[in-house]
C-alpha positions as protocol buffer text, in pm:
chain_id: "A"
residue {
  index: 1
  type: UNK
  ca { x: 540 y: 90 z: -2666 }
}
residue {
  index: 2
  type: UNK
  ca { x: 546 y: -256 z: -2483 }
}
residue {
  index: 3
  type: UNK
  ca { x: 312 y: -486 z: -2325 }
}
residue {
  index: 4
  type: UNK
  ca { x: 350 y: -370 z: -1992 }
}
residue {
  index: 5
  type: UNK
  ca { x: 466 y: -10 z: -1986 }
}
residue {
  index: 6
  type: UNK
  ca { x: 337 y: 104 z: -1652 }
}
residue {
  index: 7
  type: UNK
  ca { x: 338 y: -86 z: -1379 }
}
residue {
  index: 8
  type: UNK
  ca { x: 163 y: -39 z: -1042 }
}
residue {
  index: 9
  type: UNK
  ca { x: 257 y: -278 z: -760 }
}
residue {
  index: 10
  type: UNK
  ca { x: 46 y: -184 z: -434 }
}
residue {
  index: 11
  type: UNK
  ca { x: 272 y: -248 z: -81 }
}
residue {
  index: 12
  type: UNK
  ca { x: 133 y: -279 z: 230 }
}
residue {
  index: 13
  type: UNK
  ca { x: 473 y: -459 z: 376 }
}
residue {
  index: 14
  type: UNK
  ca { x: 374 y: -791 z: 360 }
}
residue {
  index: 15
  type: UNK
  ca { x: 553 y: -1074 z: 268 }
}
residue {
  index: 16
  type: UNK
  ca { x: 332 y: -1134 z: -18 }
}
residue {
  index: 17
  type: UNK
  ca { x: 331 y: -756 z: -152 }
}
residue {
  index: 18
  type: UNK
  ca { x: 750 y: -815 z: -164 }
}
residue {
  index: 19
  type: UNK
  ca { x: 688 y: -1131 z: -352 }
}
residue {
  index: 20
  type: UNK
  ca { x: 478 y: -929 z: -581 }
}
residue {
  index: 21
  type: UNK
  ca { x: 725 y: -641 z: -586 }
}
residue {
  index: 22
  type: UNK
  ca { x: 981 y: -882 z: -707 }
}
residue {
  index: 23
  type: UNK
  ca { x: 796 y: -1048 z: -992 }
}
residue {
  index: 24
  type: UNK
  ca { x: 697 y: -687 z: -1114 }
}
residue {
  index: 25
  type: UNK
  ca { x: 1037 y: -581 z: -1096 }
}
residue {
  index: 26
  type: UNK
  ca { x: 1139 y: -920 z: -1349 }
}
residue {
  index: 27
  type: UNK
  ca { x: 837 y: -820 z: -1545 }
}
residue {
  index: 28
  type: UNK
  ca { x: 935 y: -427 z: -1591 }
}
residue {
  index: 29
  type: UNK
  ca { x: 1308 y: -522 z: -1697 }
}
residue {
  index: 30
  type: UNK
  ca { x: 1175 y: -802 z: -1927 }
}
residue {
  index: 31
  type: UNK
  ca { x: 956 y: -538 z: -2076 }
}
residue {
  index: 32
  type: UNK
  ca { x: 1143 y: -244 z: -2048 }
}
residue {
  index: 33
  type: UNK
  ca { x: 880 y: -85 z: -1815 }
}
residue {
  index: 34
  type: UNK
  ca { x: 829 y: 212 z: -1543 }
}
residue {
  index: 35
  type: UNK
  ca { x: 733 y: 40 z: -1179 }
}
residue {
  index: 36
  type: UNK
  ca { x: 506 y: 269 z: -944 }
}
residue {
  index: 37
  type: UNK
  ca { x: 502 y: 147 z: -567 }
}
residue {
  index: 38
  type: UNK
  ca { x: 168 y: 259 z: -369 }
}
residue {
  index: 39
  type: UNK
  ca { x: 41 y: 255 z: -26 }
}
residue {
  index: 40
  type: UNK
  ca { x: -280 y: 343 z: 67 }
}
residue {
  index: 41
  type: UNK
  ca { x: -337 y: 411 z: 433 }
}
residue {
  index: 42
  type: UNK
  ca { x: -651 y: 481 z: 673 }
}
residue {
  index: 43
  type: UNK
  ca { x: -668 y: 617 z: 993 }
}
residue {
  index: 44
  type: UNK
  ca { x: -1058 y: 626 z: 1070 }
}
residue {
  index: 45
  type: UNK
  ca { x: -1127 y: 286 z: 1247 }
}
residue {
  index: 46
  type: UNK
  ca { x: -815 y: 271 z: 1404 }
}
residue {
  index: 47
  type: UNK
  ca { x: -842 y: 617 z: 1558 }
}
residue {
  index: 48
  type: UNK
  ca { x: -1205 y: 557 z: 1666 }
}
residue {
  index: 49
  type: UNK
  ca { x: -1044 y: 243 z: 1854 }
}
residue {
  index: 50
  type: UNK
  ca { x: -743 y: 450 z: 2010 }
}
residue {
  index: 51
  type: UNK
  ca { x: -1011 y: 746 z: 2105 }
}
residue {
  index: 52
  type: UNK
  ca { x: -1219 y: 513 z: 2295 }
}
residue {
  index: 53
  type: UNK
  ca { x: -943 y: 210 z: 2445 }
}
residue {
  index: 54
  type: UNK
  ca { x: -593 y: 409 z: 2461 }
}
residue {
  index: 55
  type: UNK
  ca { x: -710 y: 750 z: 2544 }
}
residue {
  index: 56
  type: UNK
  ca { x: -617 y: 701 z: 2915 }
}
residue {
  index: 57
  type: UNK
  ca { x: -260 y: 556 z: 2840 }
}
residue {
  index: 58
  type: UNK
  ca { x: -190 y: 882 z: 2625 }
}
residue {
  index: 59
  type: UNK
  ca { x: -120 y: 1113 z: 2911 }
}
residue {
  index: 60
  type: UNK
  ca { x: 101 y: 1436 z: 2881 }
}
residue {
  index: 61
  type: UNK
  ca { x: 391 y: 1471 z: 3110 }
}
residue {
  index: 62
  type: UNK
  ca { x: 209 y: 1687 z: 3310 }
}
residue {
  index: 63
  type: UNK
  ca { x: -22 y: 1381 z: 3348 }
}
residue {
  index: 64
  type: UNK
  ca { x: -295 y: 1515 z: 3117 }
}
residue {
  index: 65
  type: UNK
  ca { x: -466 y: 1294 z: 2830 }
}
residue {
  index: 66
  type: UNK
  ca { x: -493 y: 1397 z: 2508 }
}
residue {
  index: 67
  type: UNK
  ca { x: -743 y: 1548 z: 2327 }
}
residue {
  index: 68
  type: UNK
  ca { x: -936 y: 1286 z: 2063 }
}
residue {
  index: 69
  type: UNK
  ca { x: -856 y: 1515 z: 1808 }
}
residue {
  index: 70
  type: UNK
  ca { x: -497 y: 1533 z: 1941 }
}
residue {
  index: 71
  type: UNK
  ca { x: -434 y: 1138 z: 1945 }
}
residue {
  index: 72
  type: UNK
  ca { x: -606 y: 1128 z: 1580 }
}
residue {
  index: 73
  type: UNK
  ca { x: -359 y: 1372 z: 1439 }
}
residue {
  index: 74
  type: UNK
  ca { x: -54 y: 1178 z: 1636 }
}
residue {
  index: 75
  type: UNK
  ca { x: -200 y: 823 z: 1511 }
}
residue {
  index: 76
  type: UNK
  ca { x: -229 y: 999 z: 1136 }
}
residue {
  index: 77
  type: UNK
  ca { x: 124 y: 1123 z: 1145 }
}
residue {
  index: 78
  type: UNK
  ca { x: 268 y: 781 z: 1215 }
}
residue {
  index: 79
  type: UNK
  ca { x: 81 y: 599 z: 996 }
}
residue {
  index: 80
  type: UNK
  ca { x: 152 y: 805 z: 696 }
}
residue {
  index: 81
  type: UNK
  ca { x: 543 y: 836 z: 820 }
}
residue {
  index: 82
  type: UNK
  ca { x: 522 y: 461 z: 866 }
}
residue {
  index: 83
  type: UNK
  ca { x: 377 y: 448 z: 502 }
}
residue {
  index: 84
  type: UNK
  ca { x: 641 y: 698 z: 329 }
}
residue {
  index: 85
  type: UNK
  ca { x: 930 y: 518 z: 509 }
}
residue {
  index: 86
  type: UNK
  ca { x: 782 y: 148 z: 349 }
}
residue {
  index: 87
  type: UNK
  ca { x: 758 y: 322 z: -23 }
}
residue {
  index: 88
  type: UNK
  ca { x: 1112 y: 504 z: 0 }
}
residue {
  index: 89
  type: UNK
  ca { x: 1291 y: 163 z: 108 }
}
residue {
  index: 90
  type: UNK
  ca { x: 1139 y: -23 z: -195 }
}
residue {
  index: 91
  type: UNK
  ca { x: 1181 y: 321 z: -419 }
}
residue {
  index: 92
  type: UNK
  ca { x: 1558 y: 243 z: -343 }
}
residue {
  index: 93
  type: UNK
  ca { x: 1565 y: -134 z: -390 }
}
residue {
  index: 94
  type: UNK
  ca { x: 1392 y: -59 z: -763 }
}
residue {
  index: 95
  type: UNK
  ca { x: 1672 y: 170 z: -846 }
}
residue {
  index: 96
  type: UNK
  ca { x: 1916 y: -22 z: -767 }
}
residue {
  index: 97
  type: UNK
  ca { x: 1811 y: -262 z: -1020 }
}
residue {
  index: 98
  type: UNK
  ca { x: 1814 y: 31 z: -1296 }
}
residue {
  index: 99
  type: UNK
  ca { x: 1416 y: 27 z: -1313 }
}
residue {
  index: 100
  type: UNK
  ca { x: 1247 y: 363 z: -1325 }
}
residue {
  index: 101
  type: UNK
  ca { x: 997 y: 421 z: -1044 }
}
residue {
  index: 102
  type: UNK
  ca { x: 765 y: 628 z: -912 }
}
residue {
  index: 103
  type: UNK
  ca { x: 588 y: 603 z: -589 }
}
residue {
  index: 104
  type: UNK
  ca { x: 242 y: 723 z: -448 }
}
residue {
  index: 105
  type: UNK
  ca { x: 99 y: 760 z: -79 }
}
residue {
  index: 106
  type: UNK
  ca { x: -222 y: 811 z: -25 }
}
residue {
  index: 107
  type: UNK
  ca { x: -507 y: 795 z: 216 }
}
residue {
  index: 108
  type: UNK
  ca { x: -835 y: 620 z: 208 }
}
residue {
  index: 109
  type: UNK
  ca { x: -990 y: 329 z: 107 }
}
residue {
  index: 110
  type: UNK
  ca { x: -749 y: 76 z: -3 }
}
residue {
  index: 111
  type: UNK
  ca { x: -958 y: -93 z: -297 }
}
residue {
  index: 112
  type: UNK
  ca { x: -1113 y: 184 z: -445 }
}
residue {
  index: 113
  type: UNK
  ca { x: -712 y: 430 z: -424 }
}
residue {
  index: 114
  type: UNK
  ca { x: -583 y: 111 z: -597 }
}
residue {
  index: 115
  type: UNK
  ca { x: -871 y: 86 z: -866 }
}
residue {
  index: 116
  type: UNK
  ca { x: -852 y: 510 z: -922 }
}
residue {
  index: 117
  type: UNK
  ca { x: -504 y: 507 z: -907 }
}
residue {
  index: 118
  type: UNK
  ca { x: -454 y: 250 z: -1209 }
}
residue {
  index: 119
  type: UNK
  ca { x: -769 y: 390 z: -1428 }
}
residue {
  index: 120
  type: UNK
  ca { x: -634 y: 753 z: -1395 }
}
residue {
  index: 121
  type: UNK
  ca { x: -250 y: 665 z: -1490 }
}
residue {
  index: 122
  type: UNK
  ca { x: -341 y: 497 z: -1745 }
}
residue {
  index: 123
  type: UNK
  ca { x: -121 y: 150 z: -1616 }
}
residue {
  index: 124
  type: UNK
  ca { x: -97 y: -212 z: -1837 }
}
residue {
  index: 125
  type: UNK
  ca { x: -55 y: -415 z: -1518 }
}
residue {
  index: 126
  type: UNK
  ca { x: -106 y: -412 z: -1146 }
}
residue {
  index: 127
  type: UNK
  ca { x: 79 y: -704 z: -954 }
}
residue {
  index: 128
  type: UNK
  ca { x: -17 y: -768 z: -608 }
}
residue {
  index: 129
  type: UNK
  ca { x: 28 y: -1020 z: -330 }
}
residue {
  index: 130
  type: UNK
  ca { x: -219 y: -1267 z: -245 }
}
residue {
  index: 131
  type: UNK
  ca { x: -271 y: -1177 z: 71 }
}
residue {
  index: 132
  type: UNK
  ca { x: -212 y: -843 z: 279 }
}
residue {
  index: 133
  type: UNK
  ca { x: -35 y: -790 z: 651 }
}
residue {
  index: 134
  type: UNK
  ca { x: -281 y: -990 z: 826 }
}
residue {
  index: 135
  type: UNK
  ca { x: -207 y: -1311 z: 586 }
}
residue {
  index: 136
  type: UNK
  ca { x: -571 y: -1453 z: 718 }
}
residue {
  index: 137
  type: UNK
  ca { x: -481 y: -1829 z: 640 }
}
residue {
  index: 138
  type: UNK
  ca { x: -882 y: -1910 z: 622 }
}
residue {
  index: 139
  type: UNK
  ca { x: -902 y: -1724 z: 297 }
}
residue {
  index: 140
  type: UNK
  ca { x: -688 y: -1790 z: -28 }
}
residue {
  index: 141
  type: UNK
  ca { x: -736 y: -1486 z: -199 }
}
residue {
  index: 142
  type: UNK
  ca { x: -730 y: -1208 z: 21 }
}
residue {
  index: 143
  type: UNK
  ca { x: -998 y: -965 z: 37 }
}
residue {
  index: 144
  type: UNK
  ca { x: -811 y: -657 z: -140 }
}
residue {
  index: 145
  type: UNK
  ca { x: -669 y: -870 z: -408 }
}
residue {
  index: 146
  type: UNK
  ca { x: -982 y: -1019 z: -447 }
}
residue {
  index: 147
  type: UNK
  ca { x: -1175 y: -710 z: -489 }
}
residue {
  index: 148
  type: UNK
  ca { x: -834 y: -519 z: -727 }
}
residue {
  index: 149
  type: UNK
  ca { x: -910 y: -844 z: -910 }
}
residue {
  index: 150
  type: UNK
  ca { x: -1288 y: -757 z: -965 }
}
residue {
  index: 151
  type: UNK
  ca { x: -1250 y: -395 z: -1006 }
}
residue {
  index: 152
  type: UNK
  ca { x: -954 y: -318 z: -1212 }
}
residue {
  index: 153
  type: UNK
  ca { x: -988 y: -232 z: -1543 }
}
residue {
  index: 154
  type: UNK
  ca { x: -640 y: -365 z: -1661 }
}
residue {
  index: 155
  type: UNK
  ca { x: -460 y: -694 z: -1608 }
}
residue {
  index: 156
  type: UNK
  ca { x: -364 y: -806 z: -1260 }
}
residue {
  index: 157
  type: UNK
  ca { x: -141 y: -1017 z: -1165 }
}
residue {
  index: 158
  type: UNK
  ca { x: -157 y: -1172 z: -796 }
}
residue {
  index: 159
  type: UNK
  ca { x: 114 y: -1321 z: -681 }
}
residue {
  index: 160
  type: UNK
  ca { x: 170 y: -1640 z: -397 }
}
């Protein structure tokens, strides 16, 4: 058993989450360790949004809008797609360099998927990027790194 055994490395397809992709993948040969790629996604605000704004642009060809409940299933589906397609490229990349991976999808909250997903597997390290898709350049620490940071319980390592 080594240091760093398991490690999670959360993607969102950022710049920074590849950064942090590639420093975990250094880390897991250096320490002989299993690499599991996440992405959490949710639907919920942006569907609210798209019910409301885009429901009249989302016509049928018979010239019909959708349903609400219709453009929420369509806005899922392409989200998680979207989602599986971003873990299965980096599942690849991992392999390729001979490290054993694993990778997770799931839906909800980002923060609190991360935090359950590392308490219930048991992992040594998470490494994430500083900041997430939007790259806000007010903040330095972005707001889900900043909050893994706080509510982990193992190490995490946030990477530039």
């Amino acid at each position: 058993m080594s240091l760093f055994d398991k490690i999670l490395v959360p993607l969102d397809g950022s710049r920074s989450s590849a950064r942090a992709l590639e420093a975990a993948i250094a880390i897991a040969k250096k320490f002989n360790g299993e690499i599991t790629l996440s992405h959490v996604y949710s639907v919920g605000i942006l569907t609210a949004t798209l019910t409301s704004e885009v429901e009249e642009s989302m016509l049928t060809p018979s010239g019909n809008s959708l349903p609400p409940s219709e453009i929420y299933r369509v806005t899922k589906d392409a989200i998680r797609k979207a989602g599986a397609n971003l873990l299965s490229k980096n599942e690849e990349m991992v392999e390729a360099k001979g490290i054993s991976v694993e990778k997770l999808l799931k839906e909800g909250h980002v923060v609190q998927e991360i935090r359950e997903v590392a308490k219930e597997g048991k992992y040594d390290l998470i490494v994430t990027g500083v900041k997430g898709i939007s790259e806000v350049r007010e903040t330095r620490l972005g707001s889900v790194s900043e909050k893994v940071i706080r509510n982990a319980q193992c190490p995490v390592l946030v990477i530039k």
